[in-house]
Backbone as a chain_set.jsonl record, in Angstrom:
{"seq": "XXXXXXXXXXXXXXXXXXXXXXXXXXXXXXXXXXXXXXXXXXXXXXXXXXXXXXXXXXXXXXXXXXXXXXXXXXXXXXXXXXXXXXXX", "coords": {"N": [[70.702, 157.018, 112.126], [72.583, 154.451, 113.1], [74.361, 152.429, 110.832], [74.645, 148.476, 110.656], [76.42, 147.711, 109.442], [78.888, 149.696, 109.951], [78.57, 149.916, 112.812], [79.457, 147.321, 113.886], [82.034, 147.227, 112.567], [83.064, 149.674, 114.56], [82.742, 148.706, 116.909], [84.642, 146.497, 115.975], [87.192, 147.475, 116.165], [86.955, 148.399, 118.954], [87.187, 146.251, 120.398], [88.676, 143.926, 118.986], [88.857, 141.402, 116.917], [86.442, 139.809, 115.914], [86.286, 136.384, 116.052], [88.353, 135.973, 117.287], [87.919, 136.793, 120.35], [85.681, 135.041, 120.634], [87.094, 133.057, 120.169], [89.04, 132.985, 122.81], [87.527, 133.695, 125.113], [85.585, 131.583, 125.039], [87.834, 129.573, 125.784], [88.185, 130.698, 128.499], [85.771, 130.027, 129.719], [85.503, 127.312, 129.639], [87.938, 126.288, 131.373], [86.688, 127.135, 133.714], [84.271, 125.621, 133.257], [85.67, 123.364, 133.887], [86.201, 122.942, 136.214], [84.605, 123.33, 138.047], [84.25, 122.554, 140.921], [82.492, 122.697, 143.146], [79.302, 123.259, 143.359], [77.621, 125.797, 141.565], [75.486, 129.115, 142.257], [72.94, 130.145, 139.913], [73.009, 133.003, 139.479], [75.963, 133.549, 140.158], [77.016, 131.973, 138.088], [76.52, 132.928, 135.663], [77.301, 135.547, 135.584], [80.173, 134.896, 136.072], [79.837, 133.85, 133.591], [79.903, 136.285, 131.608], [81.727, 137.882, 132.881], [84.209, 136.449, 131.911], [83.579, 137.035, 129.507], [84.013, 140.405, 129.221], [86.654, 139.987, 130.416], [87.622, 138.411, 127.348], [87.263, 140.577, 125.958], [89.233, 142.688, 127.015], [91.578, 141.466, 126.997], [91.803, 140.726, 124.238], [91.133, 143.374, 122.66], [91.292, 146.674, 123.282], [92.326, 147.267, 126.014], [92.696, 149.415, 128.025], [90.333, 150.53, 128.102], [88.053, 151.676, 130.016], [85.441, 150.978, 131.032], [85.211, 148.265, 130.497], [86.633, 147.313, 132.379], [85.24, 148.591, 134.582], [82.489, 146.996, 134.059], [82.863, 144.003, 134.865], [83.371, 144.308, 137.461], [81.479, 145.366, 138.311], [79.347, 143.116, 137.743], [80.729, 141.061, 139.282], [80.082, 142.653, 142.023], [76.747, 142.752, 142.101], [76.89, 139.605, 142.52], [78.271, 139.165, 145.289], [76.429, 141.158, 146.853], [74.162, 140.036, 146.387], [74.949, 137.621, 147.679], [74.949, 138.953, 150.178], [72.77, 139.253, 151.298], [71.304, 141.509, 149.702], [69.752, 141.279, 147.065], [69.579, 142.127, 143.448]], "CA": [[70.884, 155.699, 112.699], [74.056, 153.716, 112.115], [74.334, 150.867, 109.867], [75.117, 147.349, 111.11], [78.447, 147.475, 109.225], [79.716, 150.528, 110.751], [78.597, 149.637, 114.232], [80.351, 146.176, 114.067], [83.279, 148.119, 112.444], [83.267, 150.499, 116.051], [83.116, 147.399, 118.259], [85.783, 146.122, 116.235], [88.124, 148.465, 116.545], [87.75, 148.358, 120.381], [87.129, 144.955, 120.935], [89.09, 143.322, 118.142], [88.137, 140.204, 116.381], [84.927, 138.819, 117.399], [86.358, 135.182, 116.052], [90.016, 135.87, 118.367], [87.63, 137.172, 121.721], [85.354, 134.343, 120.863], [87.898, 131.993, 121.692], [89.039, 133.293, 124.151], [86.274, 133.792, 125.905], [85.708, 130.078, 125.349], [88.944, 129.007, 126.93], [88.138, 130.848, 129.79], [84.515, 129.264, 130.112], [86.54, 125.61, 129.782], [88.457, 126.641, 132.824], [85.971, 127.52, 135.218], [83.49, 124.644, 133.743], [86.063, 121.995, 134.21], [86.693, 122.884, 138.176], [83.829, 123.926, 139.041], [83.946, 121.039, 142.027], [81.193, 123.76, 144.013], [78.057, 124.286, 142.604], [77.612, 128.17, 141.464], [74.307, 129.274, 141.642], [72.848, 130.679, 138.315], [73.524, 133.987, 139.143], [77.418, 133.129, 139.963], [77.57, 131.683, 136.928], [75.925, 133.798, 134.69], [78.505, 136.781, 136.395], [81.322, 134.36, 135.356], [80.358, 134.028, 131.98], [80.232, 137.583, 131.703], [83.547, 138.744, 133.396], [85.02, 136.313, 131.269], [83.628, 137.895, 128.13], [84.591, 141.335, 129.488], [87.876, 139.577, 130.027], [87.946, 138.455, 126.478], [87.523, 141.589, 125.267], [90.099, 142.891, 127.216], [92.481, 140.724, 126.466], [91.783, 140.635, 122.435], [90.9, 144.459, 122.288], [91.514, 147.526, 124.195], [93.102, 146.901, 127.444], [92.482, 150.786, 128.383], [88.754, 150.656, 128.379], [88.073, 151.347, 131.538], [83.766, 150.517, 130.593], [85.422, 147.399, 130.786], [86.828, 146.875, 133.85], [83.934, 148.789, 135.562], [81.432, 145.86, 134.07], [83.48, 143.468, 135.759], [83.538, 145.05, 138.93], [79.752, 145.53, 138.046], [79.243, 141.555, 137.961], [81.044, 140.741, 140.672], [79.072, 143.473, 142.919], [75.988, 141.862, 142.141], [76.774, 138.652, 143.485], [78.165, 140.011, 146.603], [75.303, 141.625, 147.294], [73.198, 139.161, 146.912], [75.557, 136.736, 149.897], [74.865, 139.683, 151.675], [71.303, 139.799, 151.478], [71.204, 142.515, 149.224], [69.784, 140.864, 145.645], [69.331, 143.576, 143.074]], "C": [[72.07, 155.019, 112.011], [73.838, 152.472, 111.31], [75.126, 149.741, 111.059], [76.487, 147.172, 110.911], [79.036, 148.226, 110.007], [79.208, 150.238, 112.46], [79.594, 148.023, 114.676], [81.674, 146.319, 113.795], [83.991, 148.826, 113.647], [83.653, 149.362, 116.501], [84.419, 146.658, 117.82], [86.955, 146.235, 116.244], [88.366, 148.666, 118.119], [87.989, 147.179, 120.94], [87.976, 143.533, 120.06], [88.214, 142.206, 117.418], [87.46, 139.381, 116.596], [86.056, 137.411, 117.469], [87.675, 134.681, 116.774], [88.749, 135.906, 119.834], [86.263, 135.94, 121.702], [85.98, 133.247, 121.075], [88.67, 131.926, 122.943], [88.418, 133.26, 125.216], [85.916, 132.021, 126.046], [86.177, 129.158, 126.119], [88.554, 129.102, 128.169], [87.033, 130.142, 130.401], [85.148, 128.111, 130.587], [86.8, 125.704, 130.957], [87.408, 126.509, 133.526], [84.212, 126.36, 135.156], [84.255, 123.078, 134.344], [86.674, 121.819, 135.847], [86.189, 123.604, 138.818], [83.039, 122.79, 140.14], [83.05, 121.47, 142.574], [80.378, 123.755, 143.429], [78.056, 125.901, 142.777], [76.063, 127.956, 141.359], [73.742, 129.732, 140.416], [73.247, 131.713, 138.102], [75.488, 134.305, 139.27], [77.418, 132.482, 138.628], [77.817, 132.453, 135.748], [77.242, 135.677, 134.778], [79.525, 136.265, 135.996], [81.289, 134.453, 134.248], [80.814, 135.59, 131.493], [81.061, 138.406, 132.143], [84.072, 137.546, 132.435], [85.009, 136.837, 129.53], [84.252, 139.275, 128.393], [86.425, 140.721, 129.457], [88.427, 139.416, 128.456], [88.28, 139.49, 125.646], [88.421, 142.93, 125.542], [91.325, 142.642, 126.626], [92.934, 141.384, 124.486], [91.639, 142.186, 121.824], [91.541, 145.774, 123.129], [91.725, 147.565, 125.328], [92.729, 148.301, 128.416], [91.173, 151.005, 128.504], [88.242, 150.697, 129.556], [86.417, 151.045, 131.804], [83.878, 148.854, 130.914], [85.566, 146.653, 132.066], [85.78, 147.461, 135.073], [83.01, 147.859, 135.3], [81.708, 144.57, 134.746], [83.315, 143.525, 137.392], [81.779, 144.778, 139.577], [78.858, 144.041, 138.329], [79.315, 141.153, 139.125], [80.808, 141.247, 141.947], [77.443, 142.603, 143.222], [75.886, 140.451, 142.74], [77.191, 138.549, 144.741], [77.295, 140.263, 146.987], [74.077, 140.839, 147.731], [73.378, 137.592, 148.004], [74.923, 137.513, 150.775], [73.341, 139.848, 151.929], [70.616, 140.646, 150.775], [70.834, 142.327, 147.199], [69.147, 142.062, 145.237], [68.666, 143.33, 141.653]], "O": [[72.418, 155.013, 110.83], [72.909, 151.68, 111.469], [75.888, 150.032, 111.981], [77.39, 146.749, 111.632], [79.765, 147.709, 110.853], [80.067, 150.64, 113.244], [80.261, 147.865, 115.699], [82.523, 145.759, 114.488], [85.201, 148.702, 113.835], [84.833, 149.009, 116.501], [85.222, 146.224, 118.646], [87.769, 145.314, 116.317], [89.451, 148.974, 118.613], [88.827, 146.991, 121.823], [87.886, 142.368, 120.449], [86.983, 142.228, 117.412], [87.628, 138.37, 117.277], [86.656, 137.188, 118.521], [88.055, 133.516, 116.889], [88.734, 134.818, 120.41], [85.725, 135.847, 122.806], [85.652, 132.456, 121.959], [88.836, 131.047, 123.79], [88.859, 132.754, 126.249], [86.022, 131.391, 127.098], [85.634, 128.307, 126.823], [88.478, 128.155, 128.952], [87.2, 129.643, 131.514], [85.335, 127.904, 131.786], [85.993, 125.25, 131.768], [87.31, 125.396, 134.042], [83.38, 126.188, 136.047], [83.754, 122.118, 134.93], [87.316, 120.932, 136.409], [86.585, 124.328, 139.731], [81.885, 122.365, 140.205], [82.269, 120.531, 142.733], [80.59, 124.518, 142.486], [78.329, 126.754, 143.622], [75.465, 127.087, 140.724], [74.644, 129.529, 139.602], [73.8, 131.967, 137.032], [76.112, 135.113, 138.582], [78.463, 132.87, 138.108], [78.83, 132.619, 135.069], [77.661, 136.499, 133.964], [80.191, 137.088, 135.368], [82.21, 134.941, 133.592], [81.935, 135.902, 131.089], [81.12, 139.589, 131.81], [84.885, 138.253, 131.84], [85.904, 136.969, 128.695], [85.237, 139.415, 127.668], [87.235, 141.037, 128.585], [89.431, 140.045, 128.123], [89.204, 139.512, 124.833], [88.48, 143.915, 124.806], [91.988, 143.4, 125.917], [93.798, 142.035, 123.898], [91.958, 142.358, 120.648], [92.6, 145.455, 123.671], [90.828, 148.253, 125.814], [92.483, 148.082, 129.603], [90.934, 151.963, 129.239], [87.978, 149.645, 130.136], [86.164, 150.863, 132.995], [82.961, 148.216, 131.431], [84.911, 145.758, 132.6], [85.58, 146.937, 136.169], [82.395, 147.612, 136.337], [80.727, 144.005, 135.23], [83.157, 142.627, 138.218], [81.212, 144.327, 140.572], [77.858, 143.982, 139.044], [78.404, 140.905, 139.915], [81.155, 140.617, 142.946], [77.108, 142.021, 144.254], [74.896, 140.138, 143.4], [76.514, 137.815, 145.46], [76.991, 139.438, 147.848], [73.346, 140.846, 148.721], [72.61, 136.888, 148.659], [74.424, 137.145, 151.839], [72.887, 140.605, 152.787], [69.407, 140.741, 150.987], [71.396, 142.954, 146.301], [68.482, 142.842, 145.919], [68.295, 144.285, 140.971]]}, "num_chains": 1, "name": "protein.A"}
């Protein structure tokens, strides 16, 4: 079993610096709470926060991750699905 250090060590080697992709990730929240003129339902939201953490950790870490950009994809499927009738 791995240790806590060396597993936070892994992640931050792909994901860089939690305390850089936590502001980031922040920013982007800011954005999308300060114009969100629409109501989102919970699960639109909850899908935003979460592509923008995937974003963050884009951004701040490994750009090539492609785990990344499939969770993204992964998010934004989900709420699709469930416009379409199709909650999962």
């Amino acid at each position: 079993m791995k240790s806590l250090d060396s597993i936070l060590e892994e992640r931050g080697t792909r994901y860089g610096v939690f305390v850089h992709h936590a502001r980031i990730t922040q920013e982007l929240k800011k954005v999308i709470s300060k114009n969100n003129g629409k109501k989102l339902g919970p699960d639109q939201l909850e899908a935003l926060d979460m592509i923008c953490h995937k974003i963050g950790r884009i951004i701040n870490g490994d750009p090539d991750y492609s785990d990344s950009w499939r969770d993204i994809a992964g998010y934004a499927a989900l709420v699709a699905d469930r416009l379409d009738g199709n909650a999962r």
